[in-house]
N, C-alpha and C positions, 0 to 999 in steps of 0.2 A: 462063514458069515456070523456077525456078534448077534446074542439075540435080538438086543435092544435094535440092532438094523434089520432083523430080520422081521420084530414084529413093526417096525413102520413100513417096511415095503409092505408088508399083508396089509396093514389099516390100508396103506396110501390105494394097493391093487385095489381092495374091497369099495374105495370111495370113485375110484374112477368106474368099475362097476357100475353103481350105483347109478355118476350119472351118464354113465351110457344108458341104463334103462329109463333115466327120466328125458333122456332128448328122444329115444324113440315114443315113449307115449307120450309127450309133448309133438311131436311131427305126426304120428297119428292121429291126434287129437285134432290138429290144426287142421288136418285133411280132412278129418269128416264134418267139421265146421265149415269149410268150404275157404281155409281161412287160407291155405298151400294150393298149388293146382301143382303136382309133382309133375315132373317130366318122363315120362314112361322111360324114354330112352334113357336114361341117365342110371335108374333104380334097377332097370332090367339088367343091364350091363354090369352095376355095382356088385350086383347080390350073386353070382356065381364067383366074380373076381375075389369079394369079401372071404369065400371057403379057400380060397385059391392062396388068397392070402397067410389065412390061419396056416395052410397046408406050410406052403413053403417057408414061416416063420417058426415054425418048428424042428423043419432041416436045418435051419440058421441053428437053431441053439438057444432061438428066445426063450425065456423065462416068464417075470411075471407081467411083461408087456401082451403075452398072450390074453391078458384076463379082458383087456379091450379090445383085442381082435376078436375072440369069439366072442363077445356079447353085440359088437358090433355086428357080424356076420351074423346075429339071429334077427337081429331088426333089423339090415337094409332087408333080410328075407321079406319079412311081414311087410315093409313099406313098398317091395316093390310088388308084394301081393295084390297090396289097397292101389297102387300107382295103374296098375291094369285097367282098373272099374273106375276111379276115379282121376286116371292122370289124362294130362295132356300130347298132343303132341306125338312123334311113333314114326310116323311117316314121309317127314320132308326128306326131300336129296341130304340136308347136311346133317340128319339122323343115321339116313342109313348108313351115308359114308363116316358116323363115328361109333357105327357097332362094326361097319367093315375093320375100321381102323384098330379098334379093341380087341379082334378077334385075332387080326394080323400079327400085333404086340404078343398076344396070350401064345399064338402059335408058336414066336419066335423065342420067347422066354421058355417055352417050353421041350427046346430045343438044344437050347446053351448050356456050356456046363460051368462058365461066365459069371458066381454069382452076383457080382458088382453088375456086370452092361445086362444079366436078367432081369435081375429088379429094375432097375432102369428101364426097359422096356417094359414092364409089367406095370409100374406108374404112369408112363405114357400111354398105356391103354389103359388106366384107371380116369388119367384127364381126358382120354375121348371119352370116358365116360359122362364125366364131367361140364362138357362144354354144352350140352343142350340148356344144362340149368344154368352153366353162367349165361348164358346167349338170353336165355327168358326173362333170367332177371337182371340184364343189361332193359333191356326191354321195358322189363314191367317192375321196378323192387319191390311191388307189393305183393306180386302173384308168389313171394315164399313167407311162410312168417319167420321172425328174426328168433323168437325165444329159441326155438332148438336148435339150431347152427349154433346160438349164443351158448347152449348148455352144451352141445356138441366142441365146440373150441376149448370150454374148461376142460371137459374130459379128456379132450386131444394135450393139453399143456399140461398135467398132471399126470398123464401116460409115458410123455416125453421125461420126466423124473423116474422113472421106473424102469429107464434102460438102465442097462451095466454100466460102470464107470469105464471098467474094461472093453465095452464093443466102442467107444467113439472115438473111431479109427478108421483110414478109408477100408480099410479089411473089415470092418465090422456094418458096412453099410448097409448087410442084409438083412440087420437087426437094427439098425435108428433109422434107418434110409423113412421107411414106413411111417416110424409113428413123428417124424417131422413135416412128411408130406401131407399127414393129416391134419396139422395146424396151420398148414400154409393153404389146405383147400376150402377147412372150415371159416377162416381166417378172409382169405379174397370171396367166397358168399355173400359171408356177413356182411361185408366191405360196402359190395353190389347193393343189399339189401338196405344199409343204412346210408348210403347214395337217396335212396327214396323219401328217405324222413329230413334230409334238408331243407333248411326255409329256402323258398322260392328264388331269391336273390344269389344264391349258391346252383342254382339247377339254368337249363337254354332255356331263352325268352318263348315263351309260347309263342306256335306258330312255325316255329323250327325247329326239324324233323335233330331229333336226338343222333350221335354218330352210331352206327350197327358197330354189333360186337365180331372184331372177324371171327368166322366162321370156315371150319370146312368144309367146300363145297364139293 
């Protein structure tokens, strides 16, 4: 690699860094303001999968896409620390049935020697992780704050630069598979989230009941 490409991938790794540590203390933040009500079920599931992630992207062969994975994996830790004592939620039927769901993915992935239909199922149980907080804030778009999803999606679209030119290939999907899915999940949040902040004439007439986000039951 030439230097001059070698030193923007380090600048580019170092800034995605960066703001993965400002969407975590941004999401922290927002949590002890009272300003997020996190979804336990979502954060709990995340933060082992998050190490699981790093794990098996380093059998891939990733490079400096790792430097957002493990910063990643140290703040969903912390958040789903805070999510304990201050989240919501943990116990309805279509929680449990999406930590069953995560656990089943995790088993199967763990299993396969597949690593295209692994990761594939390792994402699938990333979006059962997932679907508490979309399902909340179908519900509620205010119960998440926008700023760190919003600093969360830079990081996620400047990670996506940081793959090889070489892994975008369906063989290489153990290495982009990830940090695409991570734009696509920061991305439909946000989405949910700024659903909320439409003028009135854009939103159902009050009075009538908003449509539920399916769910698995």
């Amino acid at each position: 690699m030439a230097p001059d490409v070698l030193l923007a991938t380090g600048m580019l790794a170092i800034a995605v860094a960066v703001l993965e540590i400002a969407t975590v203390a941004c999401y922290l933040r927002a949590v002890a303001r009272g300003e997020t009500r996190p979804s336990r079920t979502t954060w709990l599931i995340w933060a082992p999968l998050a190490w699981l992630t790093v794990a098996s992207s380093i059998d891939a062969g990733a490079g400096a896409t790792l430097v957002k994975l493990v910063a990643s994996a140290l703040g969903v830790t912390a958040i789903a620390a805070l999510a304990w004592f201050r989240g919501t939620t943990g116990r309805t039927p279509s929680d449990l049935a999406c930590l069953a769901l995560a656990a089943a993915g995790v088993g199967l992935w763990s299993v396969l020697d597949d690593p295209v239909l692994g990761l594939a199922l390792f994402l699938a149980a990333d979006v059962a992780g997932a679907v508490p907080t979309l399902r909340d804030t179908w519900r509620d778009p205010r119960k998440e704050a926008a700023a760190p999803w919003l600093l969360g999606l830079a990081g996620s679209a400047l990670n996506v630069a940081l793959v090889d030119a070489a892994a975008w290939s369906a063989g290489g999907f153990a290495i982009w598979g990830v940090a695409v899915y991570l734009v696509a999940i920061n991305a439909c949040i946000l989405a949910l989230i700024a659903r909320g902040r439409l003028p009135d004439r854009f939103r159902p007439p009050r009075g009538e009941p908003e449509p539920a986000l399916p769910v698995v039951a």
